[in-house]
Phi, psi and omega in degrees: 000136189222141175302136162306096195257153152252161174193160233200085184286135195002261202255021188225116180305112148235172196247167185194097150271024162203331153295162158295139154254146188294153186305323192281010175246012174289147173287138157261140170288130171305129166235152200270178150320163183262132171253095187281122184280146193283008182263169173225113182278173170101179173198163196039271207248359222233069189204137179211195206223142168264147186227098192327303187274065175281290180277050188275099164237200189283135178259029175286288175315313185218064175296161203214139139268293180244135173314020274244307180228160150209162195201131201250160209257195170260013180253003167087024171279187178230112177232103175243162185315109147237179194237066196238108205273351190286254155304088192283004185220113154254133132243146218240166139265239204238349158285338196087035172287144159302114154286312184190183185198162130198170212243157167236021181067353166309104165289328164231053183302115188237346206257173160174092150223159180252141203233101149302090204240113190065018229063339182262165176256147131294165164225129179264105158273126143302119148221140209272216275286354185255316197087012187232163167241137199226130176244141219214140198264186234245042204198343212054033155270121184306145171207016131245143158237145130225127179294202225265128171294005175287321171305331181278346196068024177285300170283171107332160194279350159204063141290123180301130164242147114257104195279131167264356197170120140307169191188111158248138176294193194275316194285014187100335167333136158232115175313126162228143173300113174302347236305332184238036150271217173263007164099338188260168186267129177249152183231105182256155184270184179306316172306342184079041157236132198323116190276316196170136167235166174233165188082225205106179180296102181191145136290333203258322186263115240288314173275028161258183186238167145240134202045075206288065201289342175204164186219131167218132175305134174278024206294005210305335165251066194010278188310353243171035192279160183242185189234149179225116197234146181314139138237087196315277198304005147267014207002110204186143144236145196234108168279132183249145166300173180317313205242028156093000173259143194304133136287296174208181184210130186261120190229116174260084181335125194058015164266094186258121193295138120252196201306167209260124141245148217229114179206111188087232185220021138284158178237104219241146169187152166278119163277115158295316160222159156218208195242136187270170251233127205092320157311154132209056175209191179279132172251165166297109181112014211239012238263197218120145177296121172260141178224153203237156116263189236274340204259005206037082151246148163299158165213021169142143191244079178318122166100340228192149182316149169307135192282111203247152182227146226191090160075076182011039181258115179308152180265196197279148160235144179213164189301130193260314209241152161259088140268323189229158182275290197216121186276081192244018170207171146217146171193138231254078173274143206342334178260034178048354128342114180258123184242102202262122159240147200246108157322182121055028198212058170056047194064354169300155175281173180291135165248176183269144205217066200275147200273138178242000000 
C-alpha cells in the first residue's frame, strides 16, 4: 500500500497517483512575510507573538477538516496530520511553505508520531475510520499494520477500538492509546505483535482512564524512561512504567489535556477544552495552549489564564483570550517556536507561536 502523492506545477493542480516521488523535488508555496498579531500570549519565561496565517494555503487544493497532530522530522521539515482524505500528510518548512503531501485516504486519521529507527524516520498513524494503526516511511509507504485487537486475542470480538495515539518504546515496543475505545494503552513488540494492555475504562480508579487520548515516550529521565498517558475527561496525565504499572498522576484543573510533548525538560500540550469561569464542565470554543516544567508544575498557559498554585495545589485553569477554538497538538521546534493544530475549528490551518 502506498500513499496517494500530489504535486503541484505553477498555477495548476495535478494529481500523480502513482511512484512515490522524493520529497526534494515537491513544489513550495511561496509565503509572504510572518504578519505577527501585536498581543504576547503566555506567562514567565513561556511568552510568544501568534502568527495566525502561518500555515495558510488554498483549501480547494489543499483542505484540512481537522489540523489534528505534527512532528518535525530530521531534516527540520513540520509534518502534519489531517483527517482530510484528499491529503492526510502536509508538510511544511518553518517559514510555512508547502513542501509536499500525500494521502493514505484515511477519514479518520488522528495519531501522528515520529520514530528514528537506524537513522531513518518513521511515521505512526491512527485511524478512527479503518480501526487500524499503520507505520509508514516519511514518502508514505505503508510497512505495518496493526488491526483491530480483537485479531490478537487483546479485545473481544466486539469490544470497541478507535486508536488515538501511538508511543514508541526505546526497545521499539509500540504503545497505542484506545482513547476513543475501550480506554486501554496496548503494548506491541516492532513486529506488531501483542504484549499486554493496561488501564481501562473507570472514574474512580485512579490507573484507569476516561479518554485514554495520548501516549508519549518520557526521556526526560535518561535512566528512567516512562510512558505519560492522557486521561482527558480527568483532566490529567497519568504515568506508567514501560511494562504498564501505574505510577503518578499530574491533575491539571480545567484542563482537558492532549497528548503530552516532551521538548527538554518541559512537557508541551494542547487543551482542547476548558471550563469558562461558572462552569463546570467542558465548553466549545475554550481551547489553550499548556506548558509543565521539569517538576510538571504549570508554568504558563498560552491563550488561557495565568497558572495559580493554592497549598501547592494547581487552581482551576481556562481560556482567558479566544485566540484558538479546540488545541489538540503542539510542536516544538529547535528555537522553542510553537506550531498549534486546531479540531474543530472550522478547517483552519496550523498556527505559529514565536517565542519572544
Amino acid at each position: 500500500m502506498k500513499a496517494t502523492r500530489r504535486k503541484f506545477l505553477e498555477a495548476t493542480a495535478k494529481v500523480s497517483t502513482t511512484a512515490l516521488i522524493a520529497p526534494s523535488t515537491s513544489f513550495t508555496i511561496l509565503k509572504s512575510k510572518p504578519k505577527l498579531e501585536e498581543q504576547i500570549i503566555g506567562h514567565g519565561e513561556f511568552k510568544y507573538r501568534v502568527e495566525q496565517e502561518w500555515g495558510d494555503l488554498n483549501p480547494s487544493t489543499y483542505p484540512v477538516n481537522n489540523c489534528h497532530e505534527m512532528v518535525i522530522d530530521q531534516q527540520g521539515r513540520l509534518i502534519m496530520l489531517t483527517d482530510h482524505p484528499k491529503n492526510n500528510i502536509l508538510i511544511y518548512d518553518k517559514s510555512g511553505k508547502l513542501l509536499d503531501n500525500w494521502t493514505l485516504d484515511f477519514k479518520g486519521a488522528h495519531g501522528l508520531t515520529i520514530h528514528d529507527e537506524g537513522g531513518e524516520d518513521y511515521l505512526y498513524i491512527t485511524d478512527l475510520s479503518t480501526e487500524k494503526v499503520v507505520k509508514t516511511t516519511i514518502a508514505g509507504e505503508v510497512v505495518l499494520t496493526i488491526d483491530h485487537p480483537a485479531t490478537s486475542g487483546a479485545y473481544g470480538e466486539h469490544d470497541k477500538f478507535k486508536p488515538t495515539e501511538t508511543a514508541v518504546g526505546p526497545n521499539g515496543d509500540i504503545y497505542i492509546a484506545d482513547g476513543y475505545g475501550s480506554q486501554f494503552i496496548l503494548q506491541y513488540d516492532r513486529q506488531g505483535n501483542f504484549i499486554r494492555k493496561f488501564g481501562g475504562d473507570s472514574f474512580l480508579s485512579k490507573e484507569k482512564f476516561k479518554q485514554a487520548h495520548g501516549v508519549t515516550l518520557d526521556t526526560r529521565d535518561p535512566e528512567n524512561p516512562t510512558l505519560i498517558c492522557t486521561a482527558r475527561i480527568k483532566n490529567s496525565f497519568k504515568r506508567f512504567s514501560l511494562d504498564g504499572q501505574y505510577l503518578e498522576e499530574y491533575y491539571l484543573p480545567g484542563a482537558y489535556v492532549s497528548r503530552a510533548v516532551i521538548d527538554g525538560k518541559n512537557l508541551y500540550s494542547g487543551v482542547c477544552f476548558s471550563m469558562p469561569e461558572g462552569r463546570y464542565n467542558m465548553a466549545l470554543n475554550t481551547g489553550f495552549v499548556t506548558i509543565l516544567d521539569k517538576n510538571n508544575k504549570m508554568v504558563s498557559n498560552p491563550g488561557g489564564t495565568k497558572p495559580k498554585y493554592k497549598d501547592n495545589q494547581p487552581q482551576l485553569a481556562r481560556q482567558e483570550k479566544p485566540i484558538f477554538k479546540h488545541c489538540h497538538d503542539v510542536c516544538v521546534d529547535e528555537d522553542k517556536n510553537l506550531y498549534v493544530c486546531q479540531w474543530n475549528a472550522g478547517g483552519i490551518y496550523p498556527y505559529k507561536l514565536h517565542r519572544v
